[in-house]
C-alpha positions in Angstrom: -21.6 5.4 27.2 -18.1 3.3 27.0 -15.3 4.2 25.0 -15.3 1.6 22.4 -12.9 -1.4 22.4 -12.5 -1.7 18.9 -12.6 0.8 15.7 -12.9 0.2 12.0 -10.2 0.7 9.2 -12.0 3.8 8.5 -11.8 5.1 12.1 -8.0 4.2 12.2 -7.2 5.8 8.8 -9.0 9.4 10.8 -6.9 9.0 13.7 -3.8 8.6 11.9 -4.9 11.6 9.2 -4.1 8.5 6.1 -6.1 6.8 4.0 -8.2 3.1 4.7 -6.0 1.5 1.9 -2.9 2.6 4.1 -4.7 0.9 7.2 -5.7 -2.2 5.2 -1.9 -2.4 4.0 -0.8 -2.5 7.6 -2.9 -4.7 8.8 -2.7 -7.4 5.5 1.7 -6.6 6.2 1.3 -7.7 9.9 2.2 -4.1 11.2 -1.2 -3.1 12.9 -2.4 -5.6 14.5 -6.3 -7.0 14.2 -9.0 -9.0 14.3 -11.7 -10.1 11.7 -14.8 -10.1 12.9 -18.0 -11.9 11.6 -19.0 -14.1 8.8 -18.4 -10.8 6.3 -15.0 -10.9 8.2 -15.4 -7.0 9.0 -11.6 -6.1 10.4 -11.1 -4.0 13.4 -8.4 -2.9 15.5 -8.1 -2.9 19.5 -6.8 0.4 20.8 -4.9 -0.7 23.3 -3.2 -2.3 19.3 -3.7 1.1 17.8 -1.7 2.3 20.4 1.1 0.2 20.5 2.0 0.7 17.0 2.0 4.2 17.3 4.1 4.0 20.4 6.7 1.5 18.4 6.6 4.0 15.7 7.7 6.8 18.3 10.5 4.4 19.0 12.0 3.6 15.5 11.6 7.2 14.6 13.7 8.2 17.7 16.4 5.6 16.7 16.5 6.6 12.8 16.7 10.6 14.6 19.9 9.3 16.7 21.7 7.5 13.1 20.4 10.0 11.4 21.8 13.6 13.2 20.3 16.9 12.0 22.6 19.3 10.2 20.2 22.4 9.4 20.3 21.4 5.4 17.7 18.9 5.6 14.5 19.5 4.1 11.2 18.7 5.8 9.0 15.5 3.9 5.9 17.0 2.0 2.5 16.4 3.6 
């Protein structure tokens, strides 16, 4: 079977261990991009899409790492 093109909010939110409302948000803010599909307008989200936000999040992470330099006093976010 093919790897599938396309994956629901629900799908998304398991892959990036967050909630749908989180996935829903980035989608409605323009940050994930997708598509809505059918007349019950079902959204989805290519991977190749998926992907690319991740890998700009890599990159904005890195850059707020090199403003931000680590001094051993800072404590970790909570999960």
């Amino acid at each position: 079977m093919a790897e599938l093109q396309f994956l629901t909010l629900d799908a998304v939110a398991e892959l990036l261990a967050t909630s749908r409302s989180q996935v829903y948000a980035l989608v409605r803010n323009k940050q994930l991009r997708a598509v809505k599909i059918g007349g019950r307008g079902q959204w989805r989200i290519g991977r190749t899409d998926l992907e690319a936000y991740v890998a700009r999040l890599y990159a904005e992470t890195d850059a707020w790492i090199d403003a931000h330099p680590f001094n051993g006093d800072d404590e970790p976010d909570a999960d």
